[in-house]
C-alpha positions in Angstrom: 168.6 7.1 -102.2 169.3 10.5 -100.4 172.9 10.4 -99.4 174.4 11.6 -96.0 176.9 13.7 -97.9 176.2 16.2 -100.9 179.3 14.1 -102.7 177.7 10.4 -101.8 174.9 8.2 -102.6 173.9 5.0 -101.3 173.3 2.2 -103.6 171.0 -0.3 -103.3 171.6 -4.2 -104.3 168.7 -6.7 -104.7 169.7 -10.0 -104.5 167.5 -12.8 -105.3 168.6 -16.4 -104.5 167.7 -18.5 -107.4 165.8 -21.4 -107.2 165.1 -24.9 -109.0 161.8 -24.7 -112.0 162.5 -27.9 -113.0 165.2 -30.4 -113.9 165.5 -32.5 -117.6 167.3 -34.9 -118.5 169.0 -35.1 -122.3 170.3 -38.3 -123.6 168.1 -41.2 -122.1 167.3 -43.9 -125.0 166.3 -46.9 -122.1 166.2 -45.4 -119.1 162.6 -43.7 -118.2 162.6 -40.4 -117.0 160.3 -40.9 -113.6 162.8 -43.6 -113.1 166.2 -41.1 -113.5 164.5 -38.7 -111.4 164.2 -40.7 -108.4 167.8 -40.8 -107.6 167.9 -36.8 -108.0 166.3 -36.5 -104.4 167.7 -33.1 -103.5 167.4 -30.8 -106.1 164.0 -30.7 -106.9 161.4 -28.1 -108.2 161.0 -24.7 -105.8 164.4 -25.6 -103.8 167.0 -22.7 -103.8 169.7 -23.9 -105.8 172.8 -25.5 -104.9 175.9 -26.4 -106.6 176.9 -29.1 -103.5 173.6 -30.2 -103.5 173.2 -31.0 -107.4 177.1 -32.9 -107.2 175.3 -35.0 -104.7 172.5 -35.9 -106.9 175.1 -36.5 -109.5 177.4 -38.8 -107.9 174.1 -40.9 -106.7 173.0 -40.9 -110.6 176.7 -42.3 -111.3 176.3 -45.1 -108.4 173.5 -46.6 -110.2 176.3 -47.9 -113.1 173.6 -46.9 -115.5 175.1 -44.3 -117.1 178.8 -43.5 -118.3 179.2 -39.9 -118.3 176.8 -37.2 -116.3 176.9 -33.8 -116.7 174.6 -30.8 -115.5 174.2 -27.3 -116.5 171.4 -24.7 -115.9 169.8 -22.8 -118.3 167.6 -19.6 -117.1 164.1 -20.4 -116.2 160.6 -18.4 -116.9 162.0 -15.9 -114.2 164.7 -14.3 -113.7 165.1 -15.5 -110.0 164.9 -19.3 -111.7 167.0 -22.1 -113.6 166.2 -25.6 -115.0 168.8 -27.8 -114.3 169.7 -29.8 -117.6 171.7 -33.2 -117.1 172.6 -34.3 -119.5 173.5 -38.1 -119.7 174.9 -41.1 -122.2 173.8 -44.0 -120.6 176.1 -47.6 -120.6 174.8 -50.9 -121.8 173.5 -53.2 -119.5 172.2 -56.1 -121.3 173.9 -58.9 -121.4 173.7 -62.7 -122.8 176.4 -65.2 -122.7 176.6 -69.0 -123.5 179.2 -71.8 -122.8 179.3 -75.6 -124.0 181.5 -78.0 -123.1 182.2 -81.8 -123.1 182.8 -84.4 -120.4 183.7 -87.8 -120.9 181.6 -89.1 -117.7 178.8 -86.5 -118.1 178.3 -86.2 -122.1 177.7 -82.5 -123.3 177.2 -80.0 -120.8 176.4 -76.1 -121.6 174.7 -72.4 -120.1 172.9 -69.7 -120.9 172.5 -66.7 -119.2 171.0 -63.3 -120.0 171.5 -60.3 -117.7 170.1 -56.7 -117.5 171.0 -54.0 -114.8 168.5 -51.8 -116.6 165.8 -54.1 -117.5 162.7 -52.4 -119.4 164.2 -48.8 -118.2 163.4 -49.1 -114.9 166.8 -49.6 -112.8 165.5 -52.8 -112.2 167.8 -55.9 -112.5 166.6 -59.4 -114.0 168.8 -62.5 -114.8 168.2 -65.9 -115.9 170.5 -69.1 -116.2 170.3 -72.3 -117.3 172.3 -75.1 -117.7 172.9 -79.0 -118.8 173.6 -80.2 -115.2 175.9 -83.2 -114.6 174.3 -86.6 -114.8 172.0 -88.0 -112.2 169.9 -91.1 -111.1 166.8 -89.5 -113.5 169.4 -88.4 -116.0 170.8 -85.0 -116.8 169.5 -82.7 -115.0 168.5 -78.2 -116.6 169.9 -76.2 -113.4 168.0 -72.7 -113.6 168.1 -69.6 -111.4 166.1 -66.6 -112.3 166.8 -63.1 -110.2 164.9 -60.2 -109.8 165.4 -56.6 -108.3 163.2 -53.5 -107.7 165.3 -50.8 -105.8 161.9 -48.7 -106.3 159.8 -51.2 -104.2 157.6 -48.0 -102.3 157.7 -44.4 -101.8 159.7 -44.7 -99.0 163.0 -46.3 -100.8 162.8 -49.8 -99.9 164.0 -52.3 -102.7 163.0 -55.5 -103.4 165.3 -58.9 -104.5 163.6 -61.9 -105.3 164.8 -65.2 -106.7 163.9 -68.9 -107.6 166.5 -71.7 -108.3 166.7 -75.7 -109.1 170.0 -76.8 -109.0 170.9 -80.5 -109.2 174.9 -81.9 -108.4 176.6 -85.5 -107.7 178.2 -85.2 -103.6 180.9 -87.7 -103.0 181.5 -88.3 -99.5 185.5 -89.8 -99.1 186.7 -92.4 -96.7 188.9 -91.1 -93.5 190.8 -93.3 -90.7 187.8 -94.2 -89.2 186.0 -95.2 -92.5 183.9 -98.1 -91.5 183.9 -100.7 -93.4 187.8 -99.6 -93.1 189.3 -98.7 -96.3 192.1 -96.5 -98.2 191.9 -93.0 -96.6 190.7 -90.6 -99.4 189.1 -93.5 -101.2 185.7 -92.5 -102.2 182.7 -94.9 -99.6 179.4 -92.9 -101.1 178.1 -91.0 -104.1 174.7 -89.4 -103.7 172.5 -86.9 -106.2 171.4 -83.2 -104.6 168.8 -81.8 -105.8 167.7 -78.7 -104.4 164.8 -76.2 -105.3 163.8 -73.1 -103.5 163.5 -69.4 -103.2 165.1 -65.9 -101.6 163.2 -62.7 -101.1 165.0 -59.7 -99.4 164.3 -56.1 -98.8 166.6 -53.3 -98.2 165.9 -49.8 -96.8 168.6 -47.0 -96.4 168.4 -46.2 -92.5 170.5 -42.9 -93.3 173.4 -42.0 -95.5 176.0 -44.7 -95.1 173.4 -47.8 -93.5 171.4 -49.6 -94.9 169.3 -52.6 -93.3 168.5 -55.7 -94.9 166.4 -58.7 -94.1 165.7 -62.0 -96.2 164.1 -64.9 -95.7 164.4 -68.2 -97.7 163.1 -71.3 -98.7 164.6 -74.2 -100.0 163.8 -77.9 -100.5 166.7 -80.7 -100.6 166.5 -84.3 -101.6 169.3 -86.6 -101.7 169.3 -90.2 -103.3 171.7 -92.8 -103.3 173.7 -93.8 -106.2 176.2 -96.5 -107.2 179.9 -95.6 -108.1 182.5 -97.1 -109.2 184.8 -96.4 -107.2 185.2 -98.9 -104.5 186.4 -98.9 -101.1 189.2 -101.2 -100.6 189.8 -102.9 -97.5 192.7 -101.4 -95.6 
């Protein structure tokens, strides 16, 4: 450029933010890579750039206890103005089964199962199901199950989705005060009864902004109780 001065010149700088092409992920074995994407909500495709931004997107991968280490580089894009942002990822286990048996004198053999996943299928969603050799009631020994379900990708708009379905059975024992009527020891047991109850829970979630989120559930559930014998008698005071 034509200076002011025969001794100067004026130089000219061209600066040209640059912006997202695209961003990949290296490392995912379960996880799909729609389903890793979601959580990267800022830097996204055609957005200028942003070292802030991308720790953000980071730290919300991390939160998802899905993966144990996260890191992210860029590597230079089809122009010189882009970058596609590589993360790359080694993601943690998140399956997990576990069993328990044990043995009761009054109640025989009693035992669990329970199988857990916090990635189930690759899609962040989390599914669990228990079961278990209850404790012995008027129909005999009861299977207690629970089975859990969440989708935290229930729409577009972020909601998620928790569902579950349970059948528990139990033996209540309801214990003699100073008014016990007929009167008898205090602490003494005066009635043993079987619960059973069956029912469900379904609940979604929505973050409202940053640090909120609302929540609403509604659930079902079924109880029937049933009188038993015991052994334990009520003495007369």
């Amino acid at each position: 450029l034509p200076a002011e001065q025969p001794d100067q010149a004026r130089l000219r700088v061209r600066i040209a933010e640059g912006g997202v092409e695209t961003v990949r992920f290296e490392g995912l074995r379960k996880t799909q890579p729609a389903v890793a994407l979601r959580y990267v909500r800022e830097t996204k495709p055609g957005v200028i750039f942003n070292v802030n931004v991308l720790q953000r997107d980071l730290q919300r991968l991390f939160d998802t206890g899905l993966f144990e280490t996260i890191r992210a580089r860029p590597e230079p894009g089809a122009t010189p103005d882009s970058a596609v942002i590589v993360i790359e990822v080694k993601e943690a286990r998140t399956a997990q089964a576990s069993f328990g048996l044990g043995y009761s004198s009054r109640d025989g053999l009693l035992g669990f199962i329970e199988y857990r996943d916090r990635n189930w299928q690759g899609r962040a969603q989390s599914f669990a199901i228990r079961a278990e050799r209850a404790v012995q009631t008027t129909s005999g020994a009861q299977l207690n199950y629970q089975v859990d379900f969440s989708e935290p990708f229930f729409d577009d708009a972020g909601t998620g989705l928790d569902l579950s379905v349970f059948s528990r059975a139990s033996i209540e024992y309801e214990y003699c005060t100073t008014s016990c009527v007929p009167p008898a020891v205090p602490g003494s047991v005066q009635s043993r009864y079987s619960l059973q109850r069956n029912g469900s829970v379904i609940g979604f979630n929505r973050p409202l902004d940053g640090a909120t989120i609302g929540t609403v559930r509604l659930r079902s559930e079924q109880s029937e109780i049933t009188a038993t014998s015991h052994k334990d008698s009520c003495p007369a005071g």
